[in-house]
N, C-alpha and C positions, 0 to 999 in steps of 0.2 A: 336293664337286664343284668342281673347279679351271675358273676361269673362262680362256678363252683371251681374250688381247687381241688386236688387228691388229699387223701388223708395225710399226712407227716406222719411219717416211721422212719426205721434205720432204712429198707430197703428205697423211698422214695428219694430220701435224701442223698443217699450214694449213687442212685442212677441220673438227680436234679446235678451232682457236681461231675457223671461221666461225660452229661450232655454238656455242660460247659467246658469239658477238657475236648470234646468233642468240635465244638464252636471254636475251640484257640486253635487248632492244629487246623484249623484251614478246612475240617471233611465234612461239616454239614454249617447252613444257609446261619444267621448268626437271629433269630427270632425278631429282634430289634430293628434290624436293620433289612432284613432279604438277602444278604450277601456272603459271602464266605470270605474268611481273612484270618490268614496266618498270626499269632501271637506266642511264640512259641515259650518266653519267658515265663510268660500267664500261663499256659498246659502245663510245665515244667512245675509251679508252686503248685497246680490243681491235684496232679501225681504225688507230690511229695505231700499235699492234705490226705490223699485218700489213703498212704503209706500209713502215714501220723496215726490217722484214724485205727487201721486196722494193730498197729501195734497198741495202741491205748485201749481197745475194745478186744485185746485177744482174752478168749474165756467167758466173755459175756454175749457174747452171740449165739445165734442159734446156727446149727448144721447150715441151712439154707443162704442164710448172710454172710457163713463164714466166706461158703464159696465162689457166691456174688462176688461180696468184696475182694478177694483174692482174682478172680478170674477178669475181674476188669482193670485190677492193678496192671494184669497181668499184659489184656491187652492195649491198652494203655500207651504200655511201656514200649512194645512194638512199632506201632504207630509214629510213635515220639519219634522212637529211631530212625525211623522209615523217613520221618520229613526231616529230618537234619542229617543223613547221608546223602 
């Protein structure tokens, strides 16, 4: 059975590394495994990739990506807080 994947864009790939900041912070099942588990160092560089990203990408995105990437940095960065207080 051949698996299809999603197309690869700007918008798949930034929500491919939410889901993985996602999976560090402990808040959803880790694909691989069934399980949930805190990696907080791993979230920590995942945030600071999708920072990286959006300063090296300012200007070339569209309205739509801008604010994706923006509003996931955003909460993100929340979260992160939230499991290390």
């Amino acid at each position: 059975m051949e698996c299809r994947l999603p197309k690869i864009d700007f918008s798949t790939f930034i929500l491919s590394l939410n889901s993985s900041a996602l999976v560090q912070l402990g808040l959803m099942e880790d694909p691989a495994t069934g399980q949930k588990g805190k990696n907080l160092p791993l979230a920590q560089q995942t945030i600071d990739t999708l920072v990286m990203l959006e300063e090296k990408t300012r200007g070339n995105l569209t309205p739509d990506e801008e604010n994706m990437l923006k509003n996931i940095i955003y909460e993100l960065r929340m979260l992160y807080v939230k499991e290390t207080v």
